[in-house]
py3Dmol code that shows the C-alpha trace and the ligand (Angstrom):
import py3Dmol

protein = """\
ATOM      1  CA  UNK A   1     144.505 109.094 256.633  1.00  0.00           C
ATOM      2  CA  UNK A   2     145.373 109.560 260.351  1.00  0.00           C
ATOM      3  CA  UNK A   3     142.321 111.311 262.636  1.00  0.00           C
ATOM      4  CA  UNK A   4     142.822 115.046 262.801  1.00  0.00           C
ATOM      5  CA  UNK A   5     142.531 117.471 265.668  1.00  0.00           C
ATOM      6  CA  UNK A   6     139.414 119.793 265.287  1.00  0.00           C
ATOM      7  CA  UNK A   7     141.854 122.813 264.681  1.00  0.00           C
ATOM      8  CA  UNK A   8     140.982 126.720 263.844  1.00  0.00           C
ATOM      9  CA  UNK A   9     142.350 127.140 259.945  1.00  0.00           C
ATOM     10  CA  UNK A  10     145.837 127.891 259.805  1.00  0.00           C
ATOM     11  CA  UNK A  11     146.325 125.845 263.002  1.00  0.00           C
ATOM     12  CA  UNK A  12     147.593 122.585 261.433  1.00  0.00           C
ATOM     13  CA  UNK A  13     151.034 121.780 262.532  1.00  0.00           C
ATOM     14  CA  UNK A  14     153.310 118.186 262.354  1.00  0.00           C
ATOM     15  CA  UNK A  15     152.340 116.600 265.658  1.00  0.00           C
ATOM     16  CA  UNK A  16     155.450 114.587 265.763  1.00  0.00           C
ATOM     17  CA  UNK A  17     158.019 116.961 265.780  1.00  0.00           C
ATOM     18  CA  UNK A  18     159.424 120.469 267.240  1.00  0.00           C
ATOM     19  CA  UNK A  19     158.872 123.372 265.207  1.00  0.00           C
ATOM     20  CA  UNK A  20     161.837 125.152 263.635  1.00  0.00           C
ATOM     21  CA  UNK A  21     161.813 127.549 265.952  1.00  0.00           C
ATOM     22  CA  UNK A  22     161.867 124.898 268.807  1.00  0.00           C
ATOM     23  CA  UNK A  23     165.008 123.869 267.662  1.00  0.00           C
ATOM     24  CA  UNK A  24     166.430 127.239 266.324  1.00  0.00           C
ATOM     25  CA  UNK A  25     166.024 127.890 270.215  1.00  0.00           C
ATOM     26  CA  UNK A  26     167.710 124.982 272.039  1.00  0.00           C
ATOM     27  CA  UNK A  27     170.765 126.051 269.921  1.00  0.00           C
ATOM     28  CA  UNK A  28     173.733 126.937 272.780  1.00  0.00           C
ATOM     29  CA  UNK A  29     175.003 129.925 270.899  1.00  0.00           C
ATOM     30  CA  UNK A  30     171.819 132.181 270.261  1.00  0.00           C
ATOM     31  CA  UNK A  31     170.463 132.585 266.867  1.00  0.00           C
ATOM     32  CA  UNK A  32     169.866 136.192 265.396  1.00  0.00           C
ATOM     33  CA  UNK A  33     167.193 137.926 265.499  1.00  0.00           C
ATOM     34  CA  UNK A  34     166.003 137.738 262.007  1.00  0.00           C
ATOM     35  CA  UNK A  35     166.188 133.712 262.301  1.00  0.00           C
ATOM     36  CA  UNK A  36     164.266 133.658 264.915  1.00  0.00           C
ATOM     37  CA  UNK A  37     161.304 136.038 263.767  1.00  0.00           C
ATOM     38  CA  UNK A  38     158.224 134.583 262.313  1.00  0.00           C
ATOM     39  CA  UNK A  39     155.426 136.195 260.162  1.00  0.00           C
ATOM     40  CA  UNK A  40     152.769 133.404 259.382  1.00  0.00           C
ATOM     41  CA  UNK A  41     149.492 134.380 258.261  1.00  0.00           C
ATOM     42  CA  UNK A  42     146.742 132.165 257.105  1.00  0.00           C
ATOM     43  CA  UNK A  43     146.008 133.242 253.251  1.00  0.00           C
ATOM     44  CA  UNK A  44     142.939 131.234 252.837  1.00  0.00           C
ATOM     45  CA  UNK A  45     141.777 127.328 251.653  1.00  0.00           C
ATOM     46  CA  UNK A  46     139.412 128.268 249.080  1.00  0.00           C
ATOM     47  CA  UNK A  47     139.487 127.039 245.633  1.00  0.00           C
ATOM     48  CA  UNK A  48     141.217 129.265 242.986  1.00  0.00           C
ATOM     49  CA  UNK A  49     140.262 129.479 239.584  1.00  0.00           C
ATOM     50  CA  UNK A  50     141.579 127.568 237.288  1.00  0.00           C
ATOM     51  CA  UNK A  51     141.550 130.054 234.783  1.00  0.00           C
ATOM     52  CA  UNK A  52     144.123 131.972 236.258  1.00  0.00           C
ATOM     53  CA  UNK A  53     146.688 129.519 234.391  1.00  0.00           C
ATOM     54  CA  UNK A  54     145.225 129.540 230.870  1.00  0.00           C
ATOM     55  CA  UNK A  55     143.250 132.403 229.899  1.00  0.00           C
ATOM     56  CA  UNK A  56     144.693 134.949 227.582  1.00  0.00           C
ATOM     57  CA  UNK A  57     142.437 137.454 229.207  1.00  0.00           C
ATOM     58  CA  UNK A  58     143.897 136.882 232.844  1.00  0.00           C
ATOM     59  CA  UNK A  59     147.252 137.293 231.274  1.00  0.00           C
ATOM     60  CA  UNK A  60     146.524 140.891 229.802  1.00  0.00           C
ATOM     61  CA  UNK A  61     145.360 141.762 233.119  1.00  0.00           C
ATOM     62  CA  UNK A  62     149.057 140.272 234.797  1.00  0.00           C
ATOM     63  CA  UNK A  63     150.622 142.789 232.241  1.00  0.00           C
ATOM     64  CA  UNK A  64     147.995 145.667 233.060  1.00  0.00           C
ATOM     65  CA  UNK A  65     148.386 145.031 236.907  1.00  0.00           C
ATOM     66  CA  UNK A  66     151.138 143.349 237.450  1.00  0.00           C
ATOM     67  CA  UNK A  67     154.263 143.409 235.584  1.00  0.00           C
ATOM     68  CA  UNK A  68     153.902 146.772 234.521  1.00  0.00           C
ATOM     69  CA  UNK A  69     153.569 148.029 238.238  1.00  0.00           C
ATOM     70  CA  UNK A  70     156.059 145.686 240.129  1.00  0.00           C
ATOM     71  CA  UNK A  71     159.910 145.714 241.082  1.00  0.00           C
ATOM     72  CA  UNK A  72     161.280 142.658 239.095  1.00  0.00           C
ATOM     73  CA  UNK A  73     164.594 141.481 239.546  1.00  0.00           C
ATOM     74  CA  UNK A  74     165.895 141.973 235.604  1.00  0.00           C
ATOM     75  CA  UNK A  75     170.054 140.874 236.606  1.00  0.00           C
ATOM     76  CA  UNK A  76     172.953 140.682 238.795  1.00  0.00           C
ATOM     77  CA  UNK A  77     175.501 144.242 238.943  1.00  0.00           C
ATOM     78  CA  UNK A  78     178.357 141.603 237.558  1.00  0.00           C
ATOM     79  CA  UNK A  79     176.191 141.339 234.403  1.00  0.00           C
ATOM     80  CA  UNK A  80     176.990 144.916 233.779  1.00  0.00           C
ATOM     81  CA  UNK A  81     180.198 145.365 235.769  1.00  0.00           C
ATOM     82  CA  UNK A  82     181.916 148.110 233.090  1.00  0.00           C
ATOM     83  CA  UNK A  83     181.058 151.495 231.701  1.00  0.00           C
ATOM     84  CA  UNK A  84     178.553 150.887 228.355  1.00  0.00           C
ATOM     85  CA  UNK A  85     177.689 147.060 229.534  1.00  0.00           C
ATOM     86  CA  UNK A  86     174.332 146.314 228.852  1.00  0.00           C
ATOM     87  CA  UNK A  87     172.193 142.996 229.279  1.00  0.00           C
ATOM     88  CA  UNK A  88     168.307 142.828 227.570  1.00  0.00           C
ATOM     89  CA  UNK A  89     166.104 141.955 229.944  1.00  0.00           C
ATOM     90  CA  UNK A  90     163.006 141.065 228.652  1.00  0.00           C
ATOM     91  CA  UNK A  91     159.220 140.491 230.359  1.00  0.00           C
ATOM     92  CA  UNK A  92     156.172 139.634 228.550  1.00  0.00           C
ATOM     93  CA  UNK A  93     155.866 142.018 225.206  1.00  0.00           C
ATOM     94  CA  UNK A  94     158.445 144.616 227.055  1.00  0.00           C
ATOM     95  CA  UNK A  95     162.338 144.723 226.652  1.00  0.00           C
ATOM     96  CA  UNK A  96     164.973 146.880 228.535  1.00  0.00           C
ATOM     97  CA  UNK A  97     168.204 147.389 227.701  1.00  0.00           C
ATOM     98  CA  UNK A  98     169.484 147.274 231.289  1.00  0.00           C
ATOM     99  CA  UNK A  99     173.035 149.599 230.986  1.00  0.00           C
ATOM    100  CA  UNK A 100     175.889 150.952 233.005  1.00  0.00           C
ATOM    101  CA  UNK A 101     175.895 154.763 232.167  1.00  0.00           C
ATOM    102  CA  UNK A 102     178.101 155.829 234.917  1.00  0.00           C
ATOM    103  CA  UNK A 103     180.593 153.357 237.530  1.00  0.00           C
ATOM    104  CA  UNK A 104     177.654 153.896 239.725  1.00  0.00           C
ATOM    105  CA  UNK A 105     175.093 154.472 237.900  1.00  0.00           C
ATOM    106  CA  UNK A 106     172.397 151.732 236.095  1.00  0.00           C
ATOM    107  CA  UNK A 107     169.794 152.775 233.839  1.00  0.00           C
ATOM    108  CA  UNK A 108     166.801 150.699 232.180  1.00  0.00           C
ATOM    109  CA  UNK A 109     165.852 151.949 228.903  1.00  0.00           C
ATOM    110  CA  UNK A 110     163.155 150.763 226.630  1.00  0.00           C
ATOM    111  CA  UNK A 111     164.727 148.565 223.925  1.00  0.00           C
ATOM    112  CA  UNK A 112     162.699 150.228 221.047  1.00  0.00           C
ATOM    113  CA  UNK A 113     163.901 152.610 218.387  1.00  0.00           C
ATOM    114  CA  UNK A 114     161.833 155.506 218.574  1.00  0.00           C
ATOM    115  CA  UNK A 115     161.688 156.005 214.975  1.00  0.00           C
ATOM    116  CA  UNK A 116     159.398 152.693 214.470  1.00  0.00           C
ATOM    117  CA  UNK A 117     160.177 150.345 217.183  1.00  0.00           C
ATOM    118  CA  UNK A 118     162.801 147.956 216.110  1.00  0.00           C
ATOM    119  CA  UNK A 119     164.598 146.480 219.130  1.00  0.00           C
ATOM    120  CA  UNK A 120     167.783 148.126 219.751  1.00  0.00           C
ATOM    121  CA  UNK A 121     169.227 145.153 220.982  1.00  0.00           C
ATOM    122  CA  UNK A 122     168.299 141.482 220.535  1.00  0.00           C
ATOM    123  CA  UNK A 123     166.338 139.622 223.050  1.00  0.00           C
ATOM    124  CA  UNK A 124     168.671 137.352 224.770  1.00  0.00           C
ATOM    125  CA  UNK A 125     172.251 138.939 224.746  1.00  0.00           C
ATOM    126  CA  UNK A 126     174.145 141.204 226.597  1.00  0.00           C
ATOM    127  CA  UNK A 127     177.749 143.353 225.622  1.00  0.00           C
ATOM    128  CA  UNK A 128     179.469 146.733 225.996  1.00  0.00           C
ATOM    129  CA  UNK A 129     178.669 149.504 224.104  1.00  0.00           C
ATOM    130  CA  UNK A 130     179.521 153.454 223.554  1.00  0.00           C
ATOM    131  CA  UNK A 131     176.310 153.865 221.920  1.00  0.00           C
ATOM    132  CA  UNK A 132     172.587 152.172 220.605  1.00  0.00           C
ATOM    133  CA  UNK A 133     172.520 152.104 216.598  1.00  0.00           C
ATOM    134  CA  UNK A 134     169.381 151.193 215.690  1.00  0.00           C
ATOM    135  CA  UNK A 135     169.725 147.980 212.749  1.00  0.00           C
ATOM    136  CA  UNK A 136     166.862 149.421 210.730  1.00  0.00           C
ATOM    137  CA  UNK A 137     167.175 152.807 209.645  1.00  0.00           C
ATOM    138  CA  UNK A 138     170.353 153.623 211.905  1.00  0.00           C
ATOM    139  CA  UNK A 139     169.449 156.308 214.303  1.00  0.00           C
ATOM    140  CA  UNK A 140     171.521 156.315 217.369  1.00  0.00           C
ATOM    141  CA  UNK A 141     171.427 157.486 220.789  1.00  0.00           C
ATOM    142  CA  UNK A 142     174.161 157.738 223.233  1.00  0.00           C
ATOM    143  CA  UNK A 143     174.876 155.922 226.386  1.00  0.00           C
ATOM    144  CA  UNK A 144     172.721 158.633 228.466  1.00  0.00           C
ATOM    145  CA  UNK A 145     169.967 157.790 226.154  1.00  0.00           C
ATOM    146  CA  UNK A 146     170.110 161.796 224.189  1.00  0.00           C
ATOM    147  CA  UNK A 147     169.925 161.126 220.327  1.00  0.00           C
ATOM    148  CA  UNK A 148     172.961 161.464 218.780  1.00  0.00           C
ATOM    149  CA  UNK A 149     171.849 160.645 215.044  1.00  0.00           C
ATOM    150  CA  UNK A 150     168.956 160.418 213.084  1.00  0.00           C
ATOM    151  CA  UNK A 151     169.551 159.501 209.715  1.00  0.00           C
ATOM    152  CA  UNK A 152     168.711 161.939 206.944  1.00  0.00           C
ATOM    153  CA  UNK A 153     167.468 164.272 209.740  1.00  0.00           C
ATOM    154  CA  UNK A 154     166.821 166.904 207.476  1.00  0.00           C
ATOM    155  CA  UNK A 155     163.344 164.643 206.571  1.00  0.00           C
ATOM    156  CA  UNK A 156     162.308 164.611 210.127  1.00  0.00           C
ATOM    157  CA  UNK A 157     162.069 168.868 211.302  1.00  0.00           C
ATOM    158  CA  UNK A 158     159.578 167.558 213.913  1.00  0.00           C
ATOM    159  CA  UNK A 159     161.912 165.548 215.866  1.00  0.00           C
ATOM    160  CA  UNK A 160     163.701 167.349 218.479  1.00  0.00           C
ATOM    161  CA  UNK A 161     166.711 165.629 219.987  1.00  0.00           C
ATOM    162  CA  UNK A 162     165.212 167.153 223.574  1.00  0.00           C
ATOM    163  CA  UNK A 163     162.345 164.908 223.205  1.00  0.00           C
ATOM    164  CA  UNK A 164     163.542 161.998 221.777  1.00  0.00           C
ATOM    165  CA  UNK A 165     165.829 160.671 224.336  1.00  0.00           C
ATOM    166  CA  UNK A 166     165.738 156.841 225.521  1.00  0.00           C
ATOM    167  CA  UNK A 167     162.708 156.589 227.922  1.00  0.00           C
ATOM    168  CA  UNK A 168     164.024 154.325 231.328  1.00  0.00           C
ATOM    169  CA  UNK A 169     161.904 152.011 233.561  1.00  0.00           C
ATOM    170  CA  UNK A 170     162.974 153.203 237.357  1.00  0.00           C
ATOM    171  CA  UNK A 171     165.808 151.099 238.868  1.00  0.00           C
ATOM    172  CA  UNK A 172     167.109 150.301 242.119  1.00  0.00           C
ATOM    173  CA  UNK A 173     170.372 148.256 242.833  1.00  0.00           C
ATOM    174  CA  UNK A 174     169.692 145.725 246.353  1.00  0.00           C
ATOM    175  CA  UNK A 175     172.451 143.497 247.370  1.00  0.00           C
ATOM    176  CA  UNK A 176     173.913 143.097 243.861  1.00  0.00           C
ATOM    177  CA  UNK A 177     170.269 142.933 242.174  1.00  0.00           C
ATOM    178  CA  UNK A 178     169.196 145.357 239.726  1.00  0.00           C
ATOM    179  CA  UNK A 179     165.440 145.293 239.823  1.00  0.00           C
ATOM    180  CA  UNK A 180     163.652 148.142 237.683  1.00  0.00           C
ATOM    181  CA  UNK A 181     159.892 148.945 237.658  1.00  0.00           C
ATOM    182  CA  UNK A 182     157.896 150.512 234.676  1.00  0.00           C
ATOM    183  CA  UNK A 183     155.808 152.562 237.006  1.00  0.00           C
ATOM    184  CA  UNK A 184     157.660 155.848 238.247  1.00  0.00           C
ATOM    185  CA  UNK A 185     155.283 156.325 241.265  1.00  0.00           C
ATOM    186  CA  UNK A 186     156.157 152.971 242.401  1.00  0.00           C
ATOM    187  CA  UNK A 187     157.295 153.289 245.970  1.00  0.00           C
ATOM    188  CA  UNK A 188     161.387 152.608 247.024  1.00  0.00           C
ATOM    189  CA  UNK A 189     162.151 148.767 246.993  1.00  0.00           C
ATOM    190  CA  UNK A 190     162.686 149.132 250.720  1.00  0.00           C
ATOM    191  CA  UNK A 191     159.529 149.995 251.699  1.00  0.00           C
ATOM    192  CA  UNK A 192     157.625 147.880 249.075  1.00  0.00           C
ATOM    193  CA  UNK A 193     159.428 144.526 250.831  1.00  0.00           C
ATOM    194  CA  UNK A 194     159.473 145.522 254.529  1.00  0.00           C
ATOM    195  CA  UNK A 195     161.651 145.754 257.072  1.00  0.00           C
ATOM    196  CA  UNK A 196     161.444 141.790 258.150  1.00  0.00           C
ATOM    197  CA  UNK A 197     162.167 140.798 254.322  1.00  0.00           C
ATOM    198  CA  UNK A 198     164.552 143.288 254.480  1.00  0.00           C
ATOM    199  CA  UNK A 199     166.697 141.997 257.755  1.00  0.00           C
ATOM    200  CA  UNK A 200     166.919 138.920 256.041  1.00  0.00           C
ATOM    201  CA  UNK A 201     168.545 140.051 252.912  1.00  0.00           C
ATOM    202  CA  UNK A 202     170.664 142.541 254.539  1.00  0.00           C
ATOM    203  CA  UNK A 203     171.988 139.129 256.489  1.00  0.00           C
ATOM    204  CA  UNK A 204     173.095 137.512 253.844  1.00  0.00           C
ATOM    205  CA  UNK A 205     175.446 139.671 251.951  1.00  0.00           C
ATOM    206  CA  UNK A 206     174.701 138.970 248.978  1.00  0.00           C
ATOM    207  CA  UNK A 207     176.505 142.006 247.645  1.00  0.00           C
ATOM    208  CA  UNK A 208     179.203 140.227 248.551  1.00  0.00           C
ATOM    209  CA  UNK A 209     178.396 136.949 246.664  1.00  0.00           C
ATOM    210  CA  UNK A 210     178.637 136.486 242.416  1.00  0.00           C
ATOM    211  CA  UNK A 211     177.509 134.596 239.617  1.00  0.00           C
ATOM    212  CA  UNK A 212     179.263 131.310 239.103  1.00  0.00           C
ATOM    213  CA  UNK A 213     176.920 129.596 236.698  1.00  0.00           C
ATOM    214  CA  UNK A 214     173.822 130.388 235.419  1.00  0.00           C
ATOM    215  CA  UNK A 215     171.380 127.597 234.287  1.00  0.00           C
ATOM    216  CA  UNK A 216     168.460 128.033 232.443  1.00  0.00           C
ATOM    217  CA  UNK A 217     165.560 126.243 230.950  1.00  0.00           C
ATOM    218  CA  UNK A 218     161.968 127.511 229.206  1.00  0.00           C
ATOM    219  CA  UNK A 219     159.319 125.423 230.818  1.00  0.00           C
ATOM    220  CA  UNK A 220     155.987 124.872 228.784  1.00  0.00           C
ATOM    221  CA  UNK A 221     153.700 126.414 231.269  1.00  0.00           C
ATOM    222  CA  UNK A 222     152.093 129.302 233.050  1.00  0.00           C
ATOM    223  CA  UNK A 223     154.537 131.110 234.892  1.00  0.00           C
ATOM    224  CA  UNK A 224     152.465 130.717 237.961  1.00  0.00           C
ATOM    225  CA  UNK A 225     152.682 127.227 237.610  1.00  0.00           C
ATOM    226  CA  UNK A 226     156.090 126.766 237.853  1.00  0.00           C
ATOM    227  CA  UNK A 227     156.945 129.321 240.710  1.00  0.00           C
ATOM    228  CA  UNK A 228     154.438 127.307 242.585  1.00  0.00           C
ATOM    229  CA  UNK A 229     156.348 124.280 241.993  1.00  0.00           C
ATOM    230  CA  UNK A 230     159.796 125.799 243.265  1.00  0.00           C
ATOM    231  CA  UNK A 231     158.501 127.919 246.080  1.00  0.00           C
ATOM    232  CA  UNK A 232     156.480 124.837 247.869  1.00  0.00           C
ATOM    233  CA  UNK A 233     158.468 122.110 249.613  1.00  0.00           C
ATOM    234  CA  UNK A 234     155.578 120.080 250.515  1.00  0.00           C
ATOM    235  CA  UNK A 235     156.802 117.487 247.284  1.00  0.00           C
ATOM    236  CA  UNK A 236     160.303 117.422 248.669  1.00  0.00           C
ATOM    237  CA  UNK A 237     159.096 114.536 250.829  1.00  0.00           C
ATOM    238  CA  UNK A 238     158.178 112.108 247.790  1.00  0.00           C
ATOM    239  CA  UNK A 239     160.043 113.786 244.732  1.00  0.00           C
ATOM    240  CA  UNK A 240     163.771 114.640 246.670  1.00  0.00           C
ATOM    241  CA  UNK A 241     163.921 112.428 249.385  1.00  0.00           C
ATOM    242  CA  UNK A 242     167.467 112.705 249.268  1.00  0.00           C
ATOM    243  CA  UNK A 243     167.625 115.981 250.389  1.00  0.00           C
ATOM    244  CA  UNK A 244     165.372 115.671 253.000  1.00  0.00           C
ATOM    245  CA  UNK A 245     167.318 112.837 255.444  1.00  0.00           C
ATOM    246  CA  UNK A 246     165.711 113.906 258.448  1.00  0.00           C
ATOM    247  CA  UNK A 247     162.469 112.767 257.081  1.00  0.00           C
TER     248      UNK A 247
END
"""
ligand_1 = """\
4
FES
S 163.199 151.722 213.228
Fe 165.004 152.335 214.150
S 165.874 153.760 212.828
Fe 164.028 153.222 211.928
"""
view = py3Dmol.view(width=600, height=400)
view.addModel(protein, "pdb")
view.setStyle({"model": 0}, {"cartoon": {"style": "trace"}})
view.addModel(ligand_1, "xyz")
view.setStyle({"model": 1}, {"stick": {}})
view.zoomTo()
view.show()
């Protein structure tokens, strides 16, 4: 191990090399603005818990906390790109039937039957559809989410159709993302990212970009765990050299 500086935390930097922003800057035509900002902030070297990655009870309090309270990105507006498309999107015990209503308008309703909670819709698929039959006992509501059928209604005089339409997780469209959010005082996407997060995404265009192929995998561990994984590049170095050549 090489001898290290006495350095304030957070201070550590490659003592070899320019920073990224030393070389963003020597470039002869000037890099934008929103390349060229930086928003480091030291988060801490303590320890974490371990328990975080295996305890049932920190997971119930994700769900409490967490997913129940957050914007998550559920699929891309060329999932859905037709009148009555839908695509389940599901997270943790929750499913949403994520649907075109209108040309511009997404909803997110709960995929449960309101009779006794059968999912409307299968975990793990995605069509078009003029209405939601439920496959148990058949009631039906229509794409705006009112009931249009309940089956031998005359047995149910308590259920009026006013109160039994489709209840919908909030939703908000960003650069071809449909994120939704079960809590309805949850504040605008916008303002929940920040304008610096949102100069970069505005950059990008991804509006203007589309699905090509879509990979996926279900990894045998925490969740944490593997965003960890794919968000640090400190492995790059040993585990992809070959995408790092100016190592
Ligand atoms: S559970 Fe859906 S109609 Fe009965």
């Amino acid at each position: 191990m090489t001898a290290q500086a006495k350095l304030d935390k957070g201070e550590a930097r490659c003592p070899d090399a320019p920073s990224t922003q030393e070389i963003i800057a020597k470039d002869s035509v000037a890099a934008p603005s929103w390349v060229r900002c930086e928003s480091y902030e030291f988060l801490g070297d303590e320890d974490i818990s371990t328990d975080r990655y295996y305890d049932p009870e920190f997971e119930k309090k994700e769900y409490e906390n967490l997913w129940t309270r957050t914007w998550q990105f559920a699929c891309r507006e060329e999932h859905i790109p037709d009148v009555g498309d839908y695509y389940v999107y599901d997270i943790g015990r929750k499913s949403f039937l994520i649907t075109r209503v209108e040309e511009n308008e997404i909803r997110a309703y709960y995929n449960a039957c309101l009779h006794r909670g059968t999912k409307l819709r299968a975990s793990g698929t995605d069509g078009c559809a003029h209405e939601f039959k439920c496959p148990f006992h058949g009631w039906t509501w229509n794409l705006d989410g009112s009931l249009q059928f309940a089956q031998n209604g005359w047995d149910f005089p308590h259920v009026k159709a006013e109160e039994f339409e489709l209840p919908q997780a909030k939703v908000q469209v960003l650069a071809g993302f449909v994120f939704i959010n079960m809590d309805h005082n949850a504040p605008p996407m916008e303002q929940y990212l920040g304008n610096e997060f949102m100069s970069h995404l505005n950059a990008w265009k991804l509006e203007d970009r589309y699905i090509h192929c879509h990979v996926s995998k279900v990894i045998p561990a925490n969740w944490k765990l593997t965003m960890e994984a794919f968000m640090e590049a400190y492995h790059v170095i040993e585990t992809h050299p070959q995408v790092a050549p100016s190592n």
